[in-house]
N, C-alpha and C positions, 0 to 999 in steps of 0.2 A: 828125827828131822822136824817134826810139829814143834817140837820142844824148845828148837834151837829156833823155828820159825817165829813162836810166840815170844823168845827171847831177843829179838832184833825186832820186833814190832815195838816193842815195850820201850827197847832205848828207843827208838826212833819219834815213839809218843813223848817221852821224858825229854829227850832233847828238844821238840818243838815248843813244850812248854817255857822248857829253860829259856828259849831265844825270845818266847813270847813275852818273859819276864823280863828277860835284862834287853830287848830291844829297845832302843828310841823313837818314840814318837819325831817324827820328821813334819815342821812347821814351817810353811811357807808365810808369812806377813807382808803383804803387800799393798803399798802406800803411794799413791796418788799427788797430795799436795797437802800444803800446810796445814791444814785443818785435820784430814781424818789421821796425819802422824802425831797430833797432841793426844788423839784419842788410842791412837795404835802403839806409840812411843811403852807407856807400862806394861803394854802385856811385853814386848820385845826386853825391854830389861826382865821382865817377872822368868820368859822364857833362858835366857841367857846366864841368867843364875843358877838356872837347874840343869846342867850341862849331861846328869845320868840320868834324867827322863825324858828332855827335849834335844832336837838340831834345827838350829835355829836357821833360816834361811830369807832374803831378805830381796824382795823386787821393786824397783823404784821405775816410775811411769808418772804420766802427765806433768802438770807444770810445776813437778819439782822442779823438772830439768832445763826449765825456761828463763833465759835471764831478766823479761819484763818483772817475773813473779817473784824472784830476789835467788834464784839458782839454790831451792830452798834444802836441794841434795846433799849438799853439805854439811848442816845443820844434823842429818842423819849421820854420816863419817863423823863429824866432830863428837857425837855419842857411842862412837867409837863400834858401832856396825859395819862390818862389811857387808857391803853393795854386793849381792851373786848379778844381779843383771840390770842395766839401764834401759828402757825403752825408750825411745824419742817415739811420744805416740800422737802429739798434738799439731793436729793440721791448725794454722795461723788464720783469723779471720774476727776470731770470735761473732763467731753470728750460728745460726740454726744449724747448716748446711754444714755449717765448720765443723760443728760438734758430732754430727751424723760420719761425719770422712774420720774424725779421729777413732769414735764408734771401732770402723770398720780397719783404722790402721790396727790397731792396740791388737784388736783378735788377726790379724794376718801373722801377727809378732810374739803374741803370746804359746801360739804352740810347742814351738822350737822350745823355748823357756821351761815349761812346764813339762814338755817331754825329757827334757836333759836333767832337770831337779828331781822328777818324782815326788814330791812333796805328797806327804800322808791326808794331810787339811791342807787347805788354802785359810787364811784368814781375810775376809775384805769388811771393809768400814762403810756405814750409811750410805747412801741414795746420789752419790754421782756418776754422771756417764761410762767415765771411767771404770769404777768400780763393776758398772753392768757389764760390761766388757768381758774383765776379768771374772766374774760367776759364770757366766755365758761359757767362755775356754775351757773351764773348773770343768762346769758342768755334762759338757757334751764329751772329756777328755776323762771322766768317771773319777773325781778327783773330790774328796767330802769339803764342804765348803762351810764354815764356821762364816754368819753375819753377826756382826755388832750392830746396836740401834735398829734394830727391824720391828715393825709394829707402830712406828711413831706417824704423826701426822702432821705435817708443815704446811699443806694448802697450796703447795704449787705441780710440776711436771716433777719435781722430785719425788715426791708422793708415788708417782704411778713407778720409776726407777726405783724406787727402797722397797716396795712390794714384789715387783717381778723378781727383783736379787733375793727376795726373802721365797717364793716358791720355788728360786733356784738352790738355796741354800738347802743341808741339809741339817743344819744345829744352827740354835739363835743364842748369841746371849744377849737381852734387852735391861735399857736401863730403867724402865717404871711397870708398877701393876699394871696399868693402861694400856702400856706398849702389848706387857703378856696378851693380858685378853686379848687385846686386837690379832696379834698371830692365832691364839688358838679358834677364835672367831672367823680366820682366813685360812681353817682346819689344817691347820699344821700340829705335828704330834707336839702335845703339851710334855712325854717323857724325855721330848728333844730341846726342850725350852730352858736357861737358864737366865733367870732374874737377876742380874746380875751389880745394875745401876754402871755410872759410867766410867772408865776406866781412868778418863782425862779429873776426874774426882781427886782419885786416889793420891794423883801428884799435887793438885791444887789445896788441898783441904789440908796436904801435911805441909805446905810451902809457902803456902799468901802470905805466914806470918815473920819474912824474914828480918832482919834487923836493917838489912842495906836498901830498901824501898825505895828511900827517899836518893839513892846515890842511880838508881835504873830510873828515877821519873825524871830527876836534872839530864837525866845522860840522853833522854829520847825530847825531852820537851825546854830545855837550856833552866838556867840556874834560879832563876827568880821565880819557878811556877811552886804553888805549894800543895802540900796534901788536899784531895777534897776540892778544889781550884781549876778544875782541866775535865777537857772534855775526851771520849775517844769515839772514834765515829768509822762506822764499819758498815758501810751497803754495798751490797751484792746485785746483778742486775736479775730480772725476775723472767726466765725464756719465755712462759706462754704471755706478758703483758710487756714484752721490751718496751714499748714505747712510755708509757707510764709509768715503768721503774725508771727511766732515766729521768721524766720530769720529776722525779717525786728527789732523784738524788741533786738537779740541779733547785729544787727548793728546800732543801735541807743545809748544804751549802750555803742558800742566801740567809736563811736562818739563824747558821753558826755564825758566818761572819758578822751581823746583826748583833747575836747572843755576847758577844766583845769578850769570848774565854780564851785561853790557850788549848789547842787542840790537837790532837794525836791523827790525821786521818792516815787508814790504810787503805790500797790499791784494792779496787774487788778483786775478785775471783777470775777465772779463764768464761765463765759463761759470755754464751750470746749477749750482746750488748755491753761487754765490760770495756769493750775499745772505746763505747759512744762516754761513757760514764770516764775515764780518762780523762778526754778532751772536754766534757763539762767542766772539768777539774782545773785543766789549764788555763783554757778561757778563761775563768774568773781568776785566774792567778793565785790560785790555792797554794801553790809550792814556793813561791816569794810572797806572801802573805807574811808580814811579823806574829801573827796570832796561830798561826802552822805551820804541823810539822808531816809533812805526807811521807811514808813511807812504804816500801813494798814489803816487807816480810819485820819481824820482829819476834825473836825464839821464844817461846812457849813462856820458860817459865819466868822470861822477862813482863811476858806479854799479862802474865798471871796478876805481877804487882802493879801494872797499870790499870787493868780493870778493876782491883781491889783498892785499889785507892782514889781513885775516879770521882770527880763530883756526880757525872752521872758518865752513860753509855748510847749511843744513838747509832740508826741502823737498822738491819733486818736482818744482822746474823745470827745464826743458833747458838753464839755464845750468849750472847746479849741473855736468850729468853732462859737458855741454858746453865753454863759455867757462873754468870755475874752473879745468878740468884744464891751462890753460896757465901758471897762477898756480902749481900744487901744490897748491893750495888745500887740506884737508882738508874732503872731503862727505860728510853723512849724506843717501842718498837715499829718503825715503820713502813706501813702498807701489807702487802697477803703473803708474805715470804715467808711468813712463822704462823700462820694461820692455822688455829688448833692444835698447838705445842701446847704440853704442860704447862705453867710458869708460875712463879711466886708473886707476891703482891707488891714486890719490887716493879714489876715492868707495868707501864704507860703504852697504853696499845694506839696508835694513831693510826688506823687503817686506810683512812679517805685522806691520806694527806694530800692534800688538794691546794694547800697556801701556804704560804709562807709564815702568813700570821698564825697557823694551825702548826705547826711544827715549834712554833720559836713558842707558842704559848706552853708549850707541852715542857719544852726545857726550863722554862720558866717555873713552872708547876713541879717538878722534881730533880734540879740541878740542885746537890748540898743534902740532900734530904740522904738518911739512913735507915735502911729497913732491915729486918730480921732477918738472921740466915737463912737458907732455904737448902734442904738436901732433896728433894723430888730426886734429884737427877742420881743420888750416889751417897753412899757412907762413907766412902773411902777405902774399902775392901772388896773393890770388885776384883781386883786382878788376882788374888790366891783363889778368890772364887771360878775363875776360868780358867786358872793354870789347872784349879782339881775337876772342873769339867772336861775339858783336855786329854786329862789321865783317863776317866771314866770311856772314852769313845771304843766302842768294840770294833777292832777293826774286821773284825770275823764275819759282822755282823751285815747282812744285805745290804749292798749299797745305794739300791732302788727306793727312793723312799716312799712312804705311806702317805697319804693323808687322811685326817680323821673328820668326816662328813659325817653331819649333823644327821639323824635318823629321818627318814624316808616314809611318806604317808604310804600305804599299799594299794591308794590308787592316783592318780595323777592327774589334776588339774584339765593341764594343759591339753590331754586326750580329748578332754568332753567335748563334744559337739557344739552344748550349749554356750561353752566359757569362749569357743571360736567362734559363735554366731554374736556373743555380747555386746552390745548396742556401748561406745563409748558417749559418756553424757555429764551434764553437771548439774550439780542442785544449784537453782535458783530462788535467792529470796529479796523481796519487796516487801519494804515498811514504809503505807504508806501512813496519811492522817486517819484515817478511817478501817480501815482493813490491813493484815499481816496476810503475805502469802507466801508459797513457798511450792516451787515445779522443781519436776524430773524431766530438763530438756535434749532431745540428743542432739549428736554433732550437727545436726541437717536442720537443726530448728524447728522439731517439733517436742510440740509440750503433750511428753508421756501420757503424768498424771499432775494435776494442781488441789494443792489445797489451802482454805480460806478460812482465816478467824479475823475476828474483832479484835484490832490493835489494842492491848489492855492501855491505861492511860500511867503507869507506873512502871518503872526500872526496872524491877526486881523480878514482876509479872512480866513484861517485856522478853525479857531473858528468856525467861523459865519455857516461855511458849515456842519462843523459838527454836529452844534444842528440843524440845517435844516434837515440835512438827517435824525438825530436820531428820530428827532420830525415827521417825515413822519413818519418811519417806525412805533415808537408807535401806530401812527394811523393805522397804516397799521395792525398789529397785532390784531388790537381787530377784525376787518371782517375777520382777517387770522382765527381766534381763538384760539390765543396766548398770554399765559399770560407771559408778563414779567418780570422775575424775579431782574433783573439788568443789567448791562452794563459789557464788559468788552471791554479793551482798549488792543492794538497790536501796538509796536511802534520800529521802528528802535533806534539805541540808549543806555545809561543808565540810567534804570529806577530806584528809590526809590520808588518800592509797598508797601511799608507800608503807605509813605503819599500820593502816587499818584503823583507824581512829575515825569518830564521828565527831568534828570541832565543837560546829554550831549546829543545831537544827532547824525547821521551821517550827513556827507557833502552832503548827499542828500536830506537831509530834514531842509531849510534853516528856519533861525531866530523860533528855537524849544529848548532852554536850558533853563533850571530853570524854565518850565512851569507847574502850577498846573493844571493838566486836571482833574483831578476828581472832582474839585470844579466848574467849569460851568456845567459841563455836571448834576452833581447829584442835584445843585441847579434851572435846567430848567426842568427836567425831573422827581424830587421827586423820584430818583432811585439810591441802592449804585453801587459804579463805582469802577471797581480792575481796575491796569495800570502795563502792565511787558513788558520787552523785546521780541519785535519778535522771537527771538531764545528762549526763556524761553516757548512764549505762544506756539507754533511748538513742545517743548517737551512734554507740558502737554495736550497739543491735541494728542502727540502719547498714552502717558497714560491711557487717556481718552475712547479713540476712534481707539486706532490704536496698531500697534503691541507691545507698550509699557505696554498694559493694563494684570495687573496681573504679572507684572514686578517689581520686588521690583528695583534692580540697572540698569539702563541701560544710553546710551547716545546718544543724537540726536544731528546729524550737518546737519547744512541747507547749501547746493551748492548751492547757486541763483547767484544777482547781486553779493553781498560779500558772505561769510564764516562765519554763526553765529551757535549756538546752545544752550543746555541747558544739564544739569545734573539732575537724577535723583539718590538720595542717601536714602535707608533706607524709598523708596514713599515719599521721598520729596523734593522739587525741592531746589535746593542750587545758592543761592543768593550773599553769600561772605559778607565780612563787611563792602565795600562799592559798595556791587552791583553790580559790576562788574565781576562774577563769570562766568565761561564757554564762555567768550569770547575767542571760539576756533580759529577763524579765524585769532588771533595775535599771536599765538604759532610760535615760529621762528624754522623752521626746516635749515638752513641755515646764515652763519654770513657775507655772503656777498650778499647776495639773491638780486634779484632787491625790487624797493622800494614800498614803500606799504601807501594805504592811510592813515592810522595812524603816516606815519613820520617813521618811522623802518624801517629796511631792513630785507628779507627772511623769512615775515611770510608768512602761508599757505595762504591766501589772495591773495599775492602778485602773488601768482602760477595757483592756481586752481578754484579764483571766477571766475564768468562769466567775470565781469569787466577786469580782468586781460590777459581770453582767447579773448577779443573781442580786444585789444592794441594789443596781439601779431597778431590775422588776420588782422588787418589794417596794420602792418608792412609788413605782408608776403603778403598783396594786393596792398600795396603802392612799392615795392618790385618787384610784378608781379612774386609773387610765390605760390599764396594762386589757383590759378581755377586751375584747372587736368579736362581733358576731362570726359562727363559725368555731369559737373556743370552749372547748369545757369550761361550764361553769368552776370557778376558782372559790371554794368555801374559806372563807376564815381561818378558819384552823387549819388549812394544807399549807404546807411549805413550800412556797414559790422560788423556781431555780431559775438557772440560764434557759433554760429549755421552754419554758413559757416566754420568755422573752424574744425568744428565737419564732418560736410560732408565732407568738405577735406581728411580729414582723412580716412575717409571709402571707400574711392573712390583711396586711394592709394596715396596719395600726403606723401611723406616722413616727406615731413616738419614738416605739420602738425602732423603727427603722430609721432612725437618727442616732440613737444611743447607738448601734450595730455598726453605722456608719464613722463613726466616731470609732470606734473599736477600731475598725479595720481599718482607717487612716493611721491611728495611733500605730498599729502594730506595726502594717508599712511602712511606715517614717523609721521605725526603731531597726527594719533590718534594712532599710537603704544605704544608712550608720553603721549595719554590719559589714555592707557588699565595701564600702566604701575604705574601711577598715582592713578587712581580712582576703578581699576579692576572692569567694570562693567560684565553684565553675555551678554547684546546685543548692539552694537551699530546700529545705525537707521539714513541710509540715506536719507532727504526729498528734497526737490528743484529741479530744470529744470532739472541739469546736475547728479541728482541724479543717474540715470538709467548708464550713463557714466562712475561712479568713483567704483561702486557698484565692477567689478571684478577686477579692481589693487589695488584698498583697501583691498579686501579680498586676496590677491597676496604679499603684501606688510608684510602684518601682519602674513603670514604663512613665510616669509622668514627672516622678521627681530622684531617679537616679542618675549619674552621670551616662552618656552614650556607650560609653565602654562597658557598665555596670547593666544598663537594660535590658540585653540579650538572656539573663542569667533567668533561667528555670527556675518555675516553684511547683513542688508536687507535693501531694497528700502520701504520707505513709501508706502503705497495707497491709503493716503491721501488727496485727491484732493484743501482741500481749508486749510495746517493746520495752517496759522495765526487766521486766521476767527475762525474754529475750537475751537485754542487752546484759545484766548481771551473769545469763549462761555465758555470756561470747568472752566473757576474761578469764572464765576456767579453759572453754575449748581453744580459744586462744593461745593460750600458757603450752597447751600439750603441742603446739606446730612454733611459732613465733616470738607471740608475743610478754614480754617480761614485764610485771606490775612492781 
C-alpha cells in the first residue's frame, strides 16, 4: 500500500511539472492611448509570435476610445490584435476633477475584467492616470504587475504617478542606468529589475530608414514641403501648472506662425487643460492656417519618419527628449514637462518660456541643424529582452513582495531627546569693509554664538576665511544644539539673489565683483546659501524681527559708514531689474552738493554717512575748530570720527551743529522723495547715527512732506545686530514662506 501510495505521488509530482513546463504564461498588455501603445505595440507583437510560451491578452481603456483623440483603437485592430475588452473609462472635462472621476471610473470597471481574464502579469506603461488605475486593480486583485519606464524623472504630477505604479509593481523593466538606480534607490529588489532600454526603440531604430519618407511627409504636410524643411510641434498641458502650460503653448504657436515653416501640430493629450490648449489653437486659426497641418492622431510608424526627417521638434513631449534623440533630431524642449529626463545634445531646453521672442529664438538657433545619434533610451533589443524576462518569472514564487532597505543604524536619531529639543537656526554671515562676521541665529532671533575676524583685503583670503569660520561654527552648532537650516549671506554692494552673485561692491570691500559666493560656500558645507544687499538684509531683519514685522509697506535706511536700505512693498522686498533697487543713499537731494563716493554730487551719502560726518570733523580739527571745552583733548595722531563731531555738537560748538544740521535736512529731504514715491505706512531708522537723525527726519517730513505724506512714523531700530539678523531671516524664511 506505501508502495503504491509513493507511486501516485511520484505521477502526481511528475505531472505537475509536466504542466509547469508546457503551461503558458498568460499576459495581459494593457494600453491607455497613443503614446504608451508605440511603447507597448513590440512587446505585443514579441508576445504574439511565441504563441507556446505566451497568451496574449489585450485591454484598451482611456482615450483610445475617444473620438476627439482620433479613436486611436483602431490603429490596435488594424495590427491585427484582438481587443478582449473596451473600457470607456474617461469622464469628459479635461480639467483636475475630471481626471480624479476617470481615476475612480476605470477601477469600478476594471475588476469585472481582470476577474474573467485571470491574467498571470498584467503589463502597464509609464506614469498616466490611467495606467495608476490599472496597478491599483492588479494590485489589490493579487495579480504580478510588470512596469515599463519606472524610475525615470520628468518633473511634473507624473513623477509622483510613475513612482506609486512602480511600488505597485512587482517586476520593472526600465529603459537607462539612471532609471535602474533610481528604483533600486526607491528599495525595490534589484533581482526584480530589468534594464531593458526602450521598447518603442526596437521599431524605430530598425524603420526610420524607410525608402517611402518622403511619400508619408507629402502625405501629412502637402506636396511642396521638403526633407529637413518642417516643423512638428507636440505640447502637452502641464496638470500641476495649467495655467502656464497653456500660456507657454499659446506663445509657442505665435512663435511658429512667426517662424514661416510648414508645420505638423498634433492635438495634446486628454490631461487637465488640454480642452483650453484646443481653443488656443483655434483662436489663432491654426487648422486654416496655409503653413498647418493639425491633426489628432498619426500611426506610429508614420509618425516615426516625420520626426526623423524634421527640421527640428517643438514641445514638451517625451518623444521629443526621448525617441528624436535616435534620429539627431534637433528639439526645442519646452517649460518643466521633461524636467530631469535623460536627453541627448540634440534637445534645446527652454524652460522659462516666457516670450515669444524666447521661443522663436530657440527655433531659430536649431531648425536644419543635425546632431548625433543618441541611444540613451535603447539599442533596439529590448523586447527578446522582456519576452526572456517574462519566461524567467516564478510563478511559485511569493507574490507579496519585498523591498530591500538600505541598512539601519542601531540606534535612532529621531528617539533622542536632544535631536527633538534642536533649536532650528541659520548661519549668518556679514562682510562688511572692516570686519568679516559670521552668527548662529535661531528661529526667534537670537544670536547663539558670533564670530569676528578682519575682513582679509584679497579674494582668495576672502574665501578661505569664510569657509573656516562657516565650517567652525557648523561644528559649533551641533554641541550648541542647533540645527542648520542654511546660510545666508549680508554684503555691501550689488547683489543678484537669484544667482548668488556679488555684481559690484563698495570701495570698501576690495577685489569682490562678479563673485559667486553661494557656490563655495553650499559646495563645502552641503547647505543652500541666500546672498542680498546689506541694506536689503537690515530691512528683512526689521520684518522679521523688528518693528517692520506685520508691516505690509514700510522702509528702512541704514545711517552707518554709508546710506543704505531696503524697501518693503506688498511683504515683499523689492529688488529692481537690475538689483539695484533702494539704493537710498544715491538719491541726490542737491545739484551741486559736495561729492559723493559713487562719482555724483549731492547725494544723501555725501551729507549724512558716517563717512561723510568724519571728512567734515577732520576739517573742523585740522581747522582747530572741532574741541569746545568739556571734550577730550583731541591729539594729533588720534583719528577723528563722526563721534567727535557728534559731541561737538552737544556740547555747543556751532560748527558742528550746522554740519549735523545740514545732515539731517539733507537726509530728510531724501526720504520725503521716498514717502512721496513709494507712500510707505513706517519708515525705520537702523545704524550708529540712527538715534541722531531720528528727530530732524521726523522735523523735516512734518515741514516739507505733502499732508497725506506727514502722519507717517519714523522710529529707531532696536535692533542690535540687523545684517546678521536680516541675512538669518532668508534661511528661516525659506524653511515656512519665503522663496529667494
Amino acid at each position: 500500500l506505501e508502495e503504491h501510495i509513493s507511486h501516485r505521488m511520484r505521477e502526481k509530482t511528475d505531472k505537475m511539472e509536466e504542466n509547469k513546463a508546457t503551461r503558458k504564461l498568460r499576459v495581459c498588455v494593457a494600453t491607455c492611448n497613443r503614446a504608451d501603445y508605440s511603447k507597448l505595440a513590440p512587446i505585443m507583437f514579441g508576445i504574439k509570435a511565441n504563441p507556446d510560451e505566451f497568451e496574449l491578452e489585450v485591454v484598451v481603456l482611456g482615450s483610445h476610445l475617444i473620438d476627439d483623440y482620433g479613436n486611436t483603437f483602431r490603429m490596435i485592430e488594424q495590427d491585427d490584435f484582438d481587443i478582449g475588452s473596451k473600457l470607456h473609462t474617461i469622464v469628459r472635462g479635461e480639467d483636475e476633477a475630471a481626471m480624479v472621476e476617470s481615476v475612480g471610473l476605470a477601477l469600478v470597471k476594471l475588476p469585472d475584467v481582470l476577474h474573467r481574464l485571470r491574467p498571470d502579469i498584467l503589463v502597464v506603461h509609464g506614469d498616466r492616470f490611467d495606467a495608476l488605475a490599472l496597478a491599483t486593480a492588479a494590485a489589490l486583485m493579487n495579480i504580478r504587475i510588470l512596469h515599463l519606464e519606472g524610475g525615470e524623472v520628468s518633473g511634473t504630477i507624473d513623477d509622483s504617478i510613475r513612482h506609486a505604479i512602480s511600488k505597485l509593481a512587482h517586476y520593472h523593466a526600465c529603459c537607462t542606468r539612471t532609471a535602474e538606480q533610481h528604483l533600486i534607490a526607491m528599495c525595490e529588489d534589484h533581482t526584480r529589475i530589468l534594464l531593458a532600454g526602450c521598447p518603442s526603440y526596437d521599431k524605430l531604430l530598425a524603420a526610420h530608414h524607410r525608402d517611402d519618407y518622403m511619400d508619408i511627409i507629402r502625405n501629412w504636410l502637402g506636396d511642396n514641403v521638403k526633407e529637413h524643411d518642417y516643423i512638428v510641434a507636440l505640447q502637452h498641458p502641464v496638470t500641476t501648472d495649467i495655467k502656464n502650460s497653456i500660456k507657454i503653448y499659446e506663445l509657442m504657436l505665435d512663435a511658429l506662425i512667426s517662424f514661416n515653416k510648414k508645420t505638423l501640430v498634433l492635438f495634446p493629450n486628454i490631461d487637465a487643460g488640454s480642452k483650453e490648449m484646443v481653443r488656443v489653437m483655434r483662436k489663432k486659426g491654426v487648422e486654416q492656417h496655409p503653413n498647418f497641418r493639425a491633426v489628432k492622431h498619426v500611426p506610429f510608424e508614420q509618425f516615426i519618419q516625420l520626426v526623423c526627417h524634421a527640421g527640428a521638434m517643438i514641445g514638451n513631449s517625451s518623444c521629443g527628449v526621448r525617441e528624436a534623440g535616435a534620429f539627431g533630431t534637433p528639439v526645442i524642449n519646452l517649460g518643466s514637462r521633461q524636467t530631469g529626463r535623460e536627453t541627448g545634445e540634440n534637445v534645446l531646453h527652454v524652460r522659462d518660456a516666457d516670450t515669444q521672442n524666447k521661443i522663436y529664438h530657440a527655433l531659430d538657433l536649431q531648425f536644419g541643424k543635425r546632431y548625433p545619434c543618441s541611444k540613451i533610451y535603447g539599442d533596439g533589443n529590448a523586447v527578446p529582452r522582456i519576452l526572456k524576462f517574462l519566461q524567467a518569472i516564478d510563478l511559485d514564487e511569493p507574490l507579496q513582495k519585498t523591498f530591500c532597505f538600505p541598512p539601519v543604524k542601531e540606534w535612532d536619531i529621531s528617539q533622542d531627546i536632544d535631536h527633538i529639543l534642536e533649536t532650528q537656526s541659520a548661519l549668518a554671515v556679514d562682510l562688511g569693509g572692516t570686519n568679516l562676521r559670521v552668527a548662529i541665529v535661531s528661529m526667534r532671533g537670537k544670536i547663539v554664538k558670533k564670530y569676528t575676524q578682519a575682513n582679509p583685503k584679497t579674494y582668495e583670503t576672502r574665501i578661505e576665511l569664510i569657509l573656516k569660520m562657516c565650517t567652525e561654527a557648523v561644528i559649533d552648532a551641533v554641541h550648541l544644539n542647533c540645527r542648520i537650516l542654511g546660510v545666508g549671506v549680508s554684503t555691501g554692494g550689488r547683489v543678484n539673489p537669484q544667482e548668488g552673485v556679488i555684481l559690484h561692491s563698495t570701495k570698501l570691500i576690495q577685489e569682490w565683483s562678479a563673485v559667486d559666493i553661494r557656490t563655495p560656500i553650499s559646495d563645502a558645507l552641503h547647505l543652500p546659501v541666500w546672498v542680498d544687499n546689506d541694506g536689503n538684509c537690515a530691512t528683512l531683519a526689521e520684518k522679521k524681527f523688528g518693528h517692520g514685522k506685520g508691516v505690509e509697506n514700510f522702509v528702512t535706511i541704514i545711517t552707518g559708514t554709508g546710506i543704505g536700505g531696503g524697501i518693503i512693498q506688498h511683504n515683499e522686498l523689492i529688488h529692481g531689474s537690475t538689483f539695484c533697487a533702494a539704493e537710498l543713499g544715491h538719491i541726490m537731494v542737491s545739484l551741486d552738493g559736495p561729492e559723493c563716493m559713487c562719482g555724483s554730487r549731492g547725494c544723501i551719502e555725501a551729507y549724512a554717512s558716517g563717512m561723510a560726518l568724519q571728512k567734515e570733523a577732520k576739517r573742523l580739527h585740522d581747522e582747530e575748530l572741532l574741541e569746545v571745552e568739556g571734550m577730550v583733548d583731541l591729539k594729533k595722531a588720534e583719528s577723528v570720527s563722526a563721534i567727535h563731531l557728534i559731541n561737538a555738537a552737544r556740547l555747543g560748538n556751532c560748527k558742528a551743529e550746522a554740519i549735523l544740521r545740514t545732515a539731517g535736512m539733507a537726509l530728510g529731504v531724501g526720504i520725503v522723495n521716498i514717502l512721496h514715491m513709494v507712500n510707505p505706512s513706517l519708515v525705520i531708522l537702523s545704524g550708529v547715527l540712527a538715534a541722531h537723525y531720528q528727530a530732524p527726519v521726523q522735523q523735516v517730513i512734518g515741514q516739507r512732506a505733502l499732508t497725506s505724506a506727514q502722519s507717517i512714523q519714523v522710529l529707531t531700530s532696536n535692533l542690535e545686530e540687523p545684517a546678521l539678523l536680516g541675512a538669518a531671516s532668508m534661511v528661516l524664511d525659506y524653511t515656512t514662506r519665503r522663496i529667494y
